[in-house]
C-alpha positions as CSV (number, residue, x, y, z in Angstrom):
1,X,194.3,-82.6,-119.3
2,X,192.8,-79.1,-119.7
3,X,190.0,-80.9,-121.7
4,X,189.1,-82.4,-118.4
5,X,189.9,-79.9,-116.0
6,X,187.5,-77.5,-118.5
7,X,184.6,-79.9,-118.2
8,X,184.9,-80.3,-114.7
9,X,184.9,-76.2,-114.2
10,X,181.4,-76.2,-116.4
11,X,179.9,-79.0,-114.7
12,X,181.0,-78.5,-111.4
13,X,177.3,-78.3,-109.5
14,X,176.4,-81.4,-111.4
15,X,179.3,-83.6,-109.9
16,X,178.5,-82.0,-106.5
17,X,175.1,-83.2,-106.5
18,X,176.1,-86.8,-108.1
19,X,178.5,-86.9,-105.4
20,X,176.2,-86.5,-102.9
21,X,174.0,-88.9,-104.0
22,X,176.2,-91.1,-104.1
23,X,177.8,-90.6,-100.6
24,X,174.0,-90.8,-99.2
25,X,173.2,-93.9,-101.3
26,X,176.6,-96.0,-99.4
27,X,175.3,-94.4,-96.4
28,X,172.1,-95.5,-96.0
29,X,173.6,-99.1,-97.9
30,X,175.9,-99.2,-95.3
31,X,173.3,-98.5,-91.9
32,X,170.9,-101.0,-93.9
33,X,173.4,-103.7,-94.4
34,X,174.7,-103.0,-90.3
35,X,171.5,-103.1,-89.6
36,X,170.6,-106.5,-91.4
37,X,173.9,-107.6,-90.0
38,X,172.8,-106.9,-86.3
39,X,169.5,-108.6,-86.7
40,X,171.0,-111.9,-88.5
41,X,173.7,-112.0,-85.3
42,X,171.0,-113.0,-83.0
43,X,170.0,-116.3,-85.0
44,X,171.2,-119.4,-84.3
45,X,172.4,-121.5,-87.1
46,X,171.1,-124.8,-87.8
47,X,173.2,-128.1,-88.2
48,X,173.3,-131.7,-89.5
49,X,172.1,-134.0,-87.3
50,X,175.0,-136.3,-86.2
51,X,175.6,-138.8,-83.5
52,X,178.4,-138.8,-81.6
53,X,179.8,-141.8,-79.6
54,X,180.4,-140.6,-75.5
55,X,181.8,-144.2,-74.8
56,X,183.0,-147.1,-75.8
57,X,181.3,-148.0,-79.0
58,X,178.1,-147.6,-81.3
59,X,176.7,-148.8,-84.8
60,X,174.2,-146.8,-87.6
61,X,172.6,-149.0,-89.5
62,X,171.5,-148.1,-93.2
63,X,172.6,-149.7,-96.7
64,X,175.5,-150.6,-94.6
65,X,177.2,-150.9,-91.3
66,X,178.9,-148.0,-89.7
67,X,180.7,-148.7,-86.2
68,X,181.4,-145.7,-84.7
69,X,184.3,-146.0,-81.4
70,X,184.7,-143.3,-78.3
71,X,184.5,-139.7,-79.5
72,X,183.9,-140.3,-83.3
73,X,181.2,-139.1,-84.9
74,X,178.9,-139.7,-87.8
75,X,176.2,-137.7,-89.5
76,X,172.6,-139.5,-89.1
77,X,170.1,-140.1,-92.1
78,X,166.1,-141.0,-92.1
79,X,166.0,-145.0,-91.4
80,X,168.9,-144.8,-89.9
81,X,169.1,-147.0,-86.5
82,X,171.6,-146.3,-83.9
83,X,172.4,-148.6,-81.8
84,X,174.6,-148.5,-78.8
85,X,176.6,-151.5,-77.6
86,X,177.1,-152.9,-73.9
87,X,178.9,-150.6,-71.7
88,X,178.1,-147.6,-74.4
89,X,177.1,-144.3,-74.7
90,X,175.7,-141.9,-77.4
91,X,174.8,-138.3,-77.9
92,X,172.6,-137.0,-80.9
93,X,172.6,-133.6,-81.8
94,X,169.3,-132.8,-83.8
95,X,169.2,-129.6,-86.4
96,X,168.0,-127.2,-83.9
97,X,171.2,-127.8,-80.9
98,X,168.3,-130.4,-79.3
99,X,169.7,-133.6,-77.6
100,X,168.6,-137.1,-77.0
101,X,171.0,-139.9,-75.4
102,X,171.4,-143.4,-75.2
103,X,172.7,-145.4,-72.6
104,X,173.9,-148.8,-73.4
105,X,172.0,-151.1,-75.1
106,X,169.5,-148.9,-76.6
107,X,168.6,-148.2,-80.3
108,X,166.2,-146.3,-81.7
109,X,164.5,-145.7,-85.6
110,X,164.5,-142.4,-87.4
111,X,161.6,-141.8,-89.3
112,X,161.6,-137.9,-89.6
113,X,164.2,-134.9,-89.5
114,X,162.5,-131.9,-91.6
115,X,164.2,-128.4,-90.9
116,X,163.1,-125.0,-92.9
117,X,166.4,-123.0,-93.2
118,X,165.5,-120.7,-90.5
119,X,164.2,-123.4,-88.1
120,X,160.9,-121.7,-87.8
121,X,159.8,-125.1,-89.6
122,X,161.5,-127.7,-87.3
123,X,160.5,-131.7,-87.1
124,X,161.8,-134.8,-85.7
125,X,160.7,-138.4,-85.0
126,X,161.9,-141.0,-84.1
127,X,161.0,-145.1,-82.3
128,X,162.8,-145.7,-79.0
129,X,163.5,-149.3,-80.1
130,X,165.2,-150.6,-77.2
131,X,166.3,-149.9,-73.6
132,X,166.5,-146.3,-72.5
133,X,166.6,-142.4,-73.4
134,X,167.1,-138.9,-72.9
135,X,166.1,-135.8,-74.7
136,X,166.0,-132.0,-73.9
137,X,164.1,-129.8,-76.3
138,X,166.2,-126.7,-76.1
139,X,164.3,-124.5,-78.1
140,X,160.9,-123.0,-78.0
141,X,159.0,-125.0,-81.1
142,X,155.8,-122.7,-82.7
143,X,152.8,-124.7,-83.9
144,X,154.6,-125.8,-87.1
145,X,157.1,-127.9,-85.5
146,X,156.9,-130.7,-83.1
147,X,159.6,-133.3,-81.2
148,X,157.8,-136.9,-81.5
149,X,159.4,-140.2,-80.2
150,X,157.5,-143.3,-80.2
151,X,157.6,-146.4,-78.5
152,X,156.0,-149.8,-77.9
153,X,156.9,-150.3,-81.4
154,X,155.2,-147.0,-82.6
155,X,152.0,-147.6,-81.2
156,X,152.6,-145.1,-78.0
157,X,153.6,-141.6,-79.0
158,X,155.4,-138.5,-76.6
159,X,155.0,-135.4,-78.3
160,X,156.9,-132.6,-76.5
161,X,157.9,-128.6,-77.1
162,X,160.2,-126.9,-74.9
163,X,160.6,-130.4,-72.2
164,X,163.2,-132.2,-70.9
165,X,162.0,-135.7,-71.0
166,X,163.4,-139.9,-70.7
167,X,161.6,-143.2,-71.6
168,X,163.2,-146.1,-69.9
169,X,161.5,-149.0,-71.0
170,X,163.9,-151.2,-69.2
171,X,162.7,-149.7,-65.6
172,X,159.2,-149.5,-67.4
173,X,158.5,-145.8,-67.4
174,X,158.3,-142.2,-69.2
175,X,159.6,-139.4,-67.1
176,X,158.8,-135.8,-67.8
177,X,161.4,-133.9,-66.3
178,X,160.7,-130.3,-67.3
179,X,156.9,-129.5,-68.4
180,X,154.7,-132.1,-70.1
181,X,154.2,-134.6,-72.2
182,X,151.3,-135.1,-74.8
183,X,150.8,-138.6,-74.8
184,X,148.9,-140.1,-77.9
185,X,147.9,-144.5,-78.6
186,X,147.2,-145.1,-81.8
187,X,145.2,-148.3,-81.3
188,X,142.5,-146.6,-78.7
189,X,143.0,-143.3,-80.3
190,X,142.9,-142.2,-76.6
191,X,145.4,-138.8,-75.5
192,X,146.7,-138.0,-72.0
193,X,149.3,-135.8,-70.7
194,X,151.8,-136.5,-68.3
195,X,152.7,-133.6,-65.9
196,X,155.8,-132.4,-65.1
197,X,157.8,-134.0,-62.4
198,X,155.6,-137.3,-63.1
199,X,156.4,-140.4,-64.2
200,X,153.9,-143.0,-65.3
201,X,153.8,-146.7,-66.6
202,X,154.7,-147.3,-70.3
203,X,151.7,-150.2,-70.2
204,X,149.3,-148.6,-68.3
205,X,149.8,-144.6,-68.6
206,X,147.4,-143.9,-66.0
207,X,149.6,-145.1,-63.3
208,X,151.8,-142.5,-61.8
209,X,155.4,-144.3,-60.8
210,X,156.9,-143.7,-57.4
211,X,160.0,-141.4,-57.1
212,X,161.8,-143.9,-55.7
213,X,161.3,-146.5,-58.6
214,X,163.1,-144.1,-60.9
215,X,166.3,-144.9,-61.9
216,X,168.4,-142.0,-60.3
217,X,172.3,-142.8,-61.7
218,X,170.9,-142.1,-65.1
219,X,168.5,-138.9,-64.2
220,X,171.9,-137.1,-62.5
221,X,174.1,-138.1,-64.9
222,X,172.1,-136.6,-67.6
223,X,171.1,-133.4,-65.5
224,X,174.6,-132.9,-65.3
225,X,175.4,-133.2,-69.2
226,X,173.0,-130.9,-70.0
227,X,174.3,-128.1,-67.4
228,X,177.7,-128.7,-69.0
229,X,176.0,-128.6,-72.9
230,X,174.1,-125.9,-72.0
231,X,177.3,-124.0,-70.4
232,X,179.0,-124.6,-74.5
233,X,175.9,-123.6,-76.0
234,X,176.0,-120.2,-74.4
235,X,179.8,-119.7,-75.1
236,X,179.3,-120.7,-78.7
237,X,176.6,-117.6,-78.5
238,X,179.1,-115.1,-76.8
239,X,181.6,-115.8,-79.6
240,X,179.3,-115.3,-82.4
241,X,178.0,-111.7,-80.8
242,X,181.7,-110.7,-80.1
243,X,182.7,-111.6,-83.8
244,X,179.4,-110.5,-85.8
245,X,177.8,-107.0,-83.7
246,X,179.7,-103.8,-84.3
247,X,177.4,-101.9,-82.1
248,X,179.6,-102.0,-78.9
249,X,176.8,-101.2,-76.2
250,X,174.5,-104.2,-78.2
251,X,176.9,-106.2,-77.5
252,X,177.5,-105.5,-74.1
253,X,173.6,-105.6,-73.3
254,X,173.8,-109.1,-75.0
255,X,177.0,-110.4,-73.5
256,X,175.8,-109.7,-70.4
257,X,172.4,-111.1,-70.7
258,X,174.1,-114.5,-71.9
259,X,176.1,-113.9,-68.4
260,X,173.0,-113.7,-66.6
261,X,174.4,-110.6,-65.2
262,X,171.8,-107.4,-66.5
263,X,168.3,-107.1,-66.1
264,X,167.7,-103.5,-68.4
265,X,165.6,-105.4,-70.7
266,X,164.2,-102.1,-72.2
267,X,168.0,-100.5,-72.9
268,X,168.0,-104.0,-75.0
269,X,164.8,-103.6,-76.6
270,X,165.7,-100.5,-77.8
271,X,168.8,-101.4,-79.2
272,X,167.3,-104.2,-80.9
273,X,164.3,-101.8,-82.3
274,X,167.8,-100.0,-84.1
275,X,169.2,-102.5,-85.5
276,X,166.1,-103.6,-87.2
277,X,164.3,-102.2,-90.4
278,X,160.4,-102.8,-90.0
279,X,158.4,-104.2,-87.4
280,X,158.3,-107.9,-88.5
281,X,162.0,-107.7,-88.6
282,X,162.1,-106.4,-84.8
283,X,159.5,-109.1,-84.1
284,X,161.8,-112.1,-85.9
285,X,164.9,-110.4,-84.0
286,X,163.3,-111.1,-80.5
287,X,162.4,-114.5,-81.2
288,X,165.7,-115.1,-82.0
289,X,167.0,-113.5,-79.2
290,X,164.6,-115.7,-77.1
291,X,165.2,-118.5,-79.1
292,X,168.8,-118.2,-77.3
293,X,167.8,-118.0,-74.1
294,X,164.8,-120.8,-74.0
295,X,167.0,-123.0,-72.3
296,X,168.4,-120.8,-69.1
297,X,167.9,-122.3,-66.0
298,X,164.8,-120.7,-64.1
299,X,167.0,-118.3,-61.8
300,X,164.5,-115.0,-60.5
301,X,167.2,-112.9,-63.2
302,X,166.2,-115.4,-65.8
303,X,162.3,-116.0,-64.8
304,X,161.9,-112.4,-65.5
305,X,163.7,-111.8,-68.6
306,X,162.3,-114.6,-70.3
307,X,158.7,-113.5,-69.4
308,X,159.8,-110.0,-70.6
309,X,160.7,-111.2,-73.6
310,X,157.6,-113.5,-74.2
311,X,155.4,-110.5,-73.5
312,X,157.7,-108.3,-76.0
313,X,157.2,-110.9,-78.3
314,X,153.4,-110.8,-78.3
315,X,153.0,-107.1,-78.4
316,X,154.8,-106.9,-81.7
317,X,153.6,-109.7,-83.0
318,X,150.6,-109.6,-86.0
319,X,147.1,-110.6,-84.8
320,X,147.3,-114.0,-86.1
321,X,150.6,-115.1,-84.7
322,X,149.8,-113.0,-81.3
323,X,146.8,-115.8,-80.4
324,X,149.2,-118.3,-81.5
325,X,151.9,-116.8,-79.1
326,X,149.4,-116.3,-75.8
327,X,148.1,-120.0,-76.0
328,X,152.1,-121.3,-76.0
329,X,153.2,-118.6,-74.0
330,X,150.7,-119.3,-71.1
331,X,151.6,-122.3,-70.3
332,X,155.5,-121.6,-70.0
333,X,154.7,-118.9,-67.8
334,X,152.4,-121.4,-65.4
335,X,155.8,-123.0,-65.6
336,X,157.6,-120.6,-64.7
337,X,155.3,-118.8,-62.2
338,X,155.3,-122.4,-60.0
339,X,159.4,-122.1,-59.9
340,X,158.9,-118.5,-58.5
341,X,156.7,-119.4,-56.1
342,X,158.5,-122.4,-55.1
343,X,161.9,-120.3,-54.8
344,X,160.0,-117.3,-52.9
345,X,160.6,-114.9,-56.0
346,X,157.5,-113.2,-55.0
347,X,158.3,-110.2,-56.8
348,X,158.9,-112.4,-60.4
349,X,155.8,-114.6,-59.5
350,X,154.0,-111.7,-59.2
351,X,155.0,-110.5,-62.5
352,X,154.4,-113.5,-64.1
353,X,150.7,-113.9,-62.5
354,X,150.1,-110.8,-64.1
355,X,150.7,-112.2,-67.5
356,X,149.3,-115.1,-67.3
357,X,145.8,-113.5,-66.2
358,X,146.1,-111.1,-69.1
359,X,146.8,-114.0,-71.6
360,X,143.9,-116.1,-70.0
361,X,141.6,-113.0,-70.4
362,X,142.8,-112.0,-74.3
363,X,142.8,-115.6,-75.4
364,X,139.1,-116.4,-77.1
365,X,139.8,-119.9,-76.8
366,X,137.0,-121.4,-74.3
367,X,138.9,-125.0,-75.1
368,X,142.5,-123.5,-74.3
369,X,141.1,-121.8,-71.2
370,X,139.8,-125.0,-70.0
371,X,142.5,-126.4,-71.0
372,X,144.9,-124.3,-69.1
373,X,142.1,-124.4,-66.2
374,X,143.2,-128.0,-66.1
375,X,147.1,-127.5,-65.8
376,X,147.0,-125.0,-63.1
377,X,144.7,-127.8,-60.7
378,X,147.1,-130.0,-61.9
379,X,150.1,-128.1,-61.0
380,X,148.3,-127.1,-57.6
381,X,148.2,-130.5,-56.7
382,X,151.7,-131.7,-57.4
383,X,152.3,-128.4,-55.0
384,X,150.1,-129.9,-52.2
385,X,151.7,-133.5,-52.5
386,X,155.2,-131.5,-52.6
387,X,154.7,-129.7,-49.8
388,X,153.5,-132.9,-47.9
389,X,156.4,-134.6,-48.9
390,X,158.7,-132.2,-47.8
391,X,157.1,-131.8,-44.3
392,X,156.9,-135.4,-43.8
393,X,160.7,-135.5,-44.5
394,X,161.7,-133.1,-42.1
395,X,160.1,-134.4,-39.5
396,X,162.6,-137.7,-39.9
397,X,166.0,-135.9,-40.3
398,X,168.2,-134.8,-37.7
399,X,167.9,-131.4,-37.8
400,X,167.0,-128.8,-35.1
401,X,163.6,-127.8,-34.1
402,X,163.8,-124.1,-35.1
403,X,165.2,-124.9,-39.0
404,X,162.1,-127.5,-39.2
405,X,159.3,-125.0,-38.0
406,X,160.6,-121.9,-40.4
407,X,161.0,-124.6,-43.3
408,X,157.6,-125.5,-42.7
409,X,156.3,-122.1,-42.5
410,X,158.1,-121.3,-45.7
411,X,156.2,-124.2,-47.6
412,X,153.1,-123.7,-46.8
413,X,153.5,-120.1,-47.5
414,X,154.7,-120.9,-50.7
415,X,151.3,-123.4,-50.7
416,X,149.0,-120.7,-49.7
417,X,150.1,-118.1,-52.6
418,X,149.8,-120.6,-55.1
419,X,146.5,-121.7,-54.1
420,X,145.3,-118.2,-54.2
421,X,146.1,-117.6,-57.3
422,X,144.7,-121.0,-59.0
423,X,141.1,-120.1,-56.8
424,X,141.2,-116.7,-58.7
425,X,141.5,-118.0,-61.9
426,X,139.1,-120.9,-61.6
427,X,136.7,-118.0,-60.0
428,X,137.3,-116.1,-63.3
429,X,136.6,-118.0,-65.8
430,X,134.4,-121.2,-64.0
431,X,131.2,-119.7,-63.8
């Protein structure tokens, strides 16, 4: 004992300074390892894709049969085919939280489901074989990934990122929902896109279908599954920040945002700048975060974070994934910017215009400008045939006199600013 109590006497300013090493080294261990902790909260993990039956019954076939009854569930394979049976429903969960579902009597082919382990790699495909179908791409899907499903026994594909979309080759159509669809036939090697809101034949994809030729039962139905999945999703997110982030005003700023209920995007920025190491790591963080969020409904609180975010998202972003970034990014703001304008958000279209003329301006691109050139007359022109539409309406419902005139003022109005805006783009960049 007094051997050790001597040697600790004579070497006492050594300990101290191993000591303090050591005490520095958990330190900074410890803020790294919170701060690696924080970051990794705002990922969302992937799954196994699975099927799972909604009603009555449904089969997968591979090597064998599997029947499948109300409420079970099955994981899904490449080749598999699912098939549902009369009076049947099924749901299938794809890696990334996406959805597609069958109504009865349909089946389709899986040909592809390729996932990197942090879903920045992310590809499906698949054949609508038979009767009908409904898919919403949840997440925001970068250049290496893409959400393919074929039909007409392969020959037609629908490539889609970030769209809510349904073939129904029983009513003979494909419905894009939310944004558009990329269109591709391999036997004319021909490409088109259909719009969003439009429908148009599966034989002749030119022809735009009627509204009221779509089949409406099914289209609210599924509207109102997604609401309810996308209601779980965002619970399933709450619970992971309340069990994984120690930093309580993160989690606050995130809790709320998941709420819908904050708009300080900068307090969360900088919170998120914390709790990262580098750059790149902050830059990975916010596409997580965004990643999370994709999928909100387009409220004026949700418009404008998700544009925040987008624009966060670019400015830390390196030079070659920043182009990449604008040309997606553009186009979901156009989006975007027509549901502001259509809701009278004039102060988030605003905000939004102002992005998208900065992206149009910083993107070198003359093919994605003329591209994007395209979308917007596009979009103008479903806003003109809207706004018709509308007025016509009103003048055929019982309804007084005063409510029809301000409704109609209100509509054009909304007409007039988007107009404005497509004729100072065009005048831009159409010289």
């Amino acid at each position: 004992m007094k051997k050790i109590i001597s040697f600790l006497s004579r070497n006492k300013i050594a300990i101290l300074i191993i000591s303090l090493i050591l005490g520095l080294i958990f330190i900074v261990y410890g803020d790294i390892n919170k701060a690696k902790l924080e970051a990794d909260s705002l990922n969302y993990n992937k799954i196994e894709s699975y099927v799972l039956v909604t009603e009555w019954q449904a089969i997968i076939k591979r090597d064998k049969i599997i029947r499948l009854n109300s409420w079970e569930k099955n994981n899904i394979l490449i080749w598999d085919k699912i098939i549902t049976l009369k009076k049947s429903s099924a749901t299938i969960f794809w890696p990334d939280w996406s959805v597609t579902r069958l109504w009865e009597k349909s089946s389709i082919t899986i040909s592809e489901i390729k996932i990197s382990k942090d879903l920045s790699e992310n590809k499906v495909k698949f054949n609508l074989d038979s009767w009908k179908s409904w898919s919403n791409i949840l997440r925001y899907l970068n250049k290496n990934s893409y959400f393919i499903e074929t039909y007409e026994n392969g020959r037609l594909a629908a490539t889609v990122r970030w769209t809510v979309f349904e073939i129904n080759l029983d009513k003979n159509y494909i419905h894009s929902v939310n944004h558009s669809i990329a269109i591709s036939d391999t036997e004319s090697q021909k490409e088109y896109e259909i719009p969003e809101w439009e429908a148009r034949e599966i034989g002749n994809i030119l022809q735009i279908v009627e509204e009221k030729l779509l089949e409406k039962t099914w289209i609210e139905w599924n509207k109102n599954e997604d609401v309810i999945y996308i209601n779980e999703l965002l619970k399933k997110w709450r619970d992971q920040i309340s069990k994984t982030i120690k930093d309580s005003d993160l989690k606050d700023l995130l809790t709320n945002l998941a709420d819908w209920k904050t708009e300080n995007i900068a307090s969360l920025k900088e919170k998120i700048e914390q709790t990262t190491n580098n750059k790149n790591d902050y830059n990975k963080a916010l596409i997580n975060l965004y990643q999370n969020l994709n999928f909100l409904p387009n409220s004026a609180k949700n418009l404008e974070l998700k544009n925040s975010l987008r624009e966060e998202i670019i400015n830390s972003s390196t030079w070659i994934n920043k182009q990449n970034f604008i040309n997606d990014f553009t186009r979901l703001n156009l989006f975007d910017y027509f549901d502001a304008v259509k809701n009278n958000e004039i102060v988030t279209s605003n905000k939004i215009k102002s992005n998208i003329e900065k992206y149009l301006k910083e993107d070198k691109n003359s093919q994605n400008i003329k591209k994007k050139i395209e979308e917007i007359n596009s979009k103008f022109s479903q806003v003109n045939a809207t706004t018709k539409n509308l007025i016509d309406n009103l003048s055929k419902k019982d309804i007084s006199k005063e409510f029809q005139a301000q409704t109609q003022k209100d509509l054009e109005k909304a007409n007039w600013i988007f107009g404005e805006f497509v004729e100072k783009i065009k005048n831009y960049f159409v010289k």
